[in-house]
N, C-alpha and C positions, 0 to 999 in steps of 0.2 A: 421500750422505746423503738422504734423503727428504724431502720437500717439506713433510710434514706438521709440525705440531708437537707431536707426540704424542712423548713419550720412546716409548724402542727397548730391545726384549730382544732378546738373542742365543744364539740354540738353540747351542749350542754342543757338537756330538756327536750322536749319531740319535736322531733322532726318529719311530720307525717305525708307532706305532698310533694313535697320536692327536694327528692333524693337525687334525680336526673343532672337536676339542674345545680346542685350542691358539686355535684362530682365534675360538672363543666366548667362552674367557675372556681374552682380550685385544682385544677387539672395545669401540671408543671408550677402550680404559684405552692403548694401545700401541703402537707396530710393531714387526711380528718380522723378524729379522734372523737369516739361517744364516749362520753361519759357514763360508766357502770356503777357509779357508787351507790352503796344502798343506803348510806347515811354521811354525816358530813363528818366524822370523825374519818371514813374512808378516803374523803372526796379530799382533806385536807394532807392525811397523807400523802396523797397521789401526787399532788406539786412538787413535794419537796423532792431532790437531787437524785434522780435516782429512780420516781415513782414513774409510776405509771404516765401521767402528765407532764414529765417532765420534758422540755421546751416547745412548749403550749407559748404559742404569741397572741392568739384571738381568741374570745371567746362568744359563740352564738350561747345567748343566752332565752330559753321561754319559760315561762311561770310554774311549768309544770314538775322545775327541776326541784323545787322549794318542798316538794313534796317526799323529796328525800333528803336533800341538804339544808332546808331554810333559805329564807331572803340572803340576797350578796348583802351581807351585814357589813361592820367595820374587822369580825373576826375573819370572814371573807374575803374581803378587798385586800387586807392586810397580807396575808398570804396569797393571795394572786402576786401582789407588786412585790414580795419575796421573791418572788423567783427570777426578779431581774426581764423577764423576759415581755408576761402577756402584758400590752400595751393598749389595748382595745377591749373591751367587753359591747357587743353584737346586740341588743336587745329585742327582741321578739316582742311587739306592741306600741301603742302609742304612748298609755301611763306606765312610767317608770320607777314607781316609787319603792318598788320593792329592790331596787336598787339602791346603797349610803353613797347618793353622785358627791356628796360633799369632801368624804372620805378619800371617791377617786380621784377627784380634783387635787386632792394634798399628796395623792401617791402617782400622780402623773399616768395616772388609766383614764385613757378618754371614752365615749357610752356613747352609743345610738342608738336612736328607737327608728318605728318606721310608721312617721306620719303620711297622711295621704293614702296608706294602705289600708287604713280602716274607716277611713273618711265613709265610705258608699254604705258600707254593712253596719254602722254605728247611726247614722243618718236614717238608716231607714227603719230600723228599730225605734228610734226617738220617734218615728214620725208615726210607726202601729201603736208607738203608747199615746200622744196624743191625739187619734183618730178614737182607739178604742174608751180612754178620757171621759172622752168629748160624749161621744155617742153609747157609753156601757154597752162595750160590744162584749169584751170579757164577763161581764156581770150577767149579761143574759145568755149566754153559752154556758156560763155555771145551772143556769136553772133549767136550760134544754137538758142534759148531762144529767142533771138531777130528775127528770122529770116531772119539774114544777115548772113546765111553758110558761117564762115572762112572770111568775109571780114573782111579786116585791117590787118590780121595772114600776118606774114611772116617768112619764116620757117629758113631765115639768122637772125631771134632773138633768134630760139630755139637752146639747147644743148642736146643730149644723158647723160644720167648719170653715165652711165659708164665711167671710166677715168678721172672726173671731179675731183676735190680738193674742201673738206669737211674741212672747221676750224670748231672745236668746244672750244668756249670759256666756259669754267668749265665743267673739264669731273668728272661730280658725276654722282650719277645714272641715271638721265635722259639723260646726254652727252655721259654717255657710252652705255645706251642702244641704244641710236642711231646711233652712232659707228657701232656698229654689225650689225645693219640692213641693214645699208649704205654698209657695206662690202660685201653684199650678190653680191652687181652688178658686179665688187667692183667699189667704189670709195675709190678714195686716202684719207686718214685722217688723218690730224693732230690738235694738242688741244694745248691750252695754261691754268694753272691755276696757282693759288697761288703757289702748290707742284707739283709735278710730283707725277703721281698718281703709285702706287702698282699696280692697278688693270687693267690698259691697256693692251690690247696685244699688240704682239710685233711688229702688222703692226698700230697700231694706235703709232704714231710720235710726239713726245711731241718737242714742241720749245719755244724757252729763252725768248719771249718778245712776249708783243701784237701786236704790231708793224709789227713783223714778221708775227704773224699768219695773219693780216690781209692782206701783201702783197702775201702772200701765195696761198690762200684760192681763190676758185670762187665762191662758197657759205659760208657763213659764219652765226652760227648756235650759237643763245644767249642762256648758261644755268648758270646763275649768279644770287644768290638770291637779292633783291634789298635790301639795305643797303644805308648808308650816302657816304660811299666811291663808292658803283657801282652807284649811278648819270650819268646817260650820262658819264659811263665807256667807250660806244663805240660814240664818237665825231666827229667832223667836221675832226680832226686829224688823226684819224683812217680811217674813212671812204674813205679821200683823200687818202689815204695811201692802200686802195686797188685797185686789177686792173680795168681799165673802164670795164663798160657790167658785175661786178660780182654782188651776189646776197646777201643780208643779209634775215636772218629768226629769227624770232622772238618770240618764247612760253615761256621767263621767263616774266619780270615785263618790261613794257611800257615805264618807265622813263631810263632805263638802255643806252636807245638809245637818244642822245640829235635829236628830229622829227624834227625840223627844220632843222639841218643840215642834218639829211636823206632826205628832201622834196628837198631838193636845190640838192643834189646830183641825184635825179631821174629826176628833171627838166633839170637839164642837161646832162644827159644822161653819168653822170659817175657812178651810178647805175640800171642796166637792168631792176629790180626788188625788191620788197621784197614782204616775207612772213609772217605776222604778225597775229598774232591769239590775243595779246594783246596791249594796249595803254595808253598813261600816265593819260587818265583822265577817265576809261569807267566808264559809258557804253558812256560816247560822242567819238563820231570820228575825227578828224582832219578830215572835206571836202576837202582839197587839196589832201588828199589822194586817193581818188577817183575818180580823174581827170588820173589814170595813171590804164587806164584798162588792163595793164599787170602785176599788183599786185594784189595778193593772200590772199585776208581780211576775217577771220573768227572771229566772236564774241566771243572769250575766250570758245574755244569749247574743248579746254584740255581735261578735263576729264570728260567731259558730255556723260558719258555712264552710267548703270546699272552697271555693274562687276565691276569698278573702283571706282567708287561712295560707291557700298555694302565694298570694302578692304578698303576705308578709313575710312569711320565711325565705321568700325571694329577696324581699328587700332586703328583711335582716342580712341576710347572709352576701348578700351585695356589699353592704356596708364594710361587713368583715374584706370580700376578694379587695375592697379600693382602696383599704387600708395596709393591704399584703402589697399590691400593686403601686400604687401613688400615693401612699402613706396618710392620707386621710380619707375616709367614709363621706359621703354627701348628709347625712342624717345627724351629727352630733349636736347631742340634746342644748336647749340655750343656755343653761348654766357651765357649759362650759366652754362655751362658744369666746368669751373673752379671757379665756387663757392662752387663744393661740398670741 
């Protein structure tokens, strides 16, 4: 443990762009602490009295750390709020599910993610899957690569995107920023959420039921955090329920969509396509889905950029200084938003 008496955050997971700015805003508030475990029987003992971790009060948390210790389970959190001290877990992302927030809710650890930060780099991903969709821009770049020019393309699969009808299921900020973008061609858009959002314009078209949005819609566009309730939100039901030849895309969480009944519906060609960037078990694939090379598969490439990457570990770790600082973060998540 460090000499100082400064409480101690614990990066916990990579921290790859902003180390500068890690060490500014914890400069006189903290000492940082990486996390070295190489498994979670290490990372557990470290908490305890004595370890390594010991009086850790925040912690930055990125996905990457799962890869040695597992998700912050409830054997996790448990031992976090043991030690009396860390009061905040930092999270690095918009989805937090690999987070038990229920668990820290009952241990009095409050959680932030960092929305808004992946707003631009998640938006524009959804919007290459539905461009490329639309137009089998993927599918004919398979056959240049292959060197079979455009065989198998048939251009009575493809659509212009102009004029097309845009659902977007949860217009928060990644649904809306892709809203706008979508509007530049234009395409028609309409959204379905919990609320009606404030923040729509007035050519983005809100409607009463999912139901609706799906018969609506010829591409339709998931931005729903995944939860117990969004399970395969979009089902065997929904998906019949839109028109033959439309398109679903896919950039929030992988289970939202039940895959089996998306596979049966591409099999039969009452789905043209989809666009999916994520899946319910990655990094493995469902192989059936790669039987349909007129779908649009990227490996969770959201926000695999530099500038997005550097605004989130900014945020994150923002969350943590204002938490050290003014004792709450500006980001905690909404399930826990009505425990203050």
């Amino acid at each position: 443990m460090s000499s100082s008496r400064q409480p101690r955050i614990l990066i916990c997971g990579n921290l790859v762009w902003a180390h500068e700015e890690a060490r500014q805003l914890f400069s006189g508030l903290a000492d940082i602490v990486v996390m070295d475990s190489p498994n979670r029987a290490d990372f557990l003992a470290g908490l305890k009295t004595g370890g390594k971790y010991d009086g850790v009060v925040g912690v930055y948390r990125h996905n990457t750390s799962a890869d040695r210790i597992g998700v912050f389970d409830e054997e996790i959190i448990d031992a976090l709020a043991e030690t009396g001290t860390v009061k905040w877990i930092a999270h690095n992302g918009a989805g937090y599910d690999q987070i038990d927030v229920s668990r820290c809710a009952k241990k009095g650890i409050s959680v932030s993610n960092t929305p808004g930060a992946v707003d631009d780099a998640t938006a524009t991903t959804a919007l290459y899957l539905v461009i490329s969709c639309l137009r089998n821009y993927a599918w004919a770049e398979q056959t240049l690569r292959q060197g079979v020019f455009k065989t198998g393309l048939n251009p009575g699969r493809a659509h212009d995107v102009t004029g097309r009808t845009l659902g977007i299921l949860g217009l928060g900020g990644i649904g809306l920023r892709l809203a706008h973008l979508v509007h530049a061609f234009p395409m028609r858009v309409i959204y379905y959420s919990r609320n009606k959002s404030a923040n729509a314009p007035e050519w983005c078209e809100y409607v009463d039921s999912l139901e609706r949005l799906c018969q609506e819609s010829d591409v339709l566009s998931l931005h729903v955090p995944l939860r117990s309730e969004t399970v395969h939100l979009v089902g065997e039901k929904e998906i019949r329920a839109m028109k033959k030849g439309s398109i679903i895309v896919n950039t929030a969480r992988g289970k939202v969509i039940d895959e089996e009944a998306m596979i049966r519906a591409l099999a039969d060609g009452h789905l043209s396509s989809v666009g999916l960037d994520v899946y319910p078990n990655e990094p493995l694939v469902n192989p059936r889905l790669l039987e349909f090379p007129q779908n649009v598969l990227l490996p969770h490439m959201g926000t695999e950029n530099q500038d997005s990457q550097r605004h989130m570990e900014v945020r994150a770790l923002t969350n943590l200084r204002d938490f050290l600082r003014d004792g709450q973060g500006k980001d905690l998540i909404p399930e826990l938003r009505s425990k203050l």
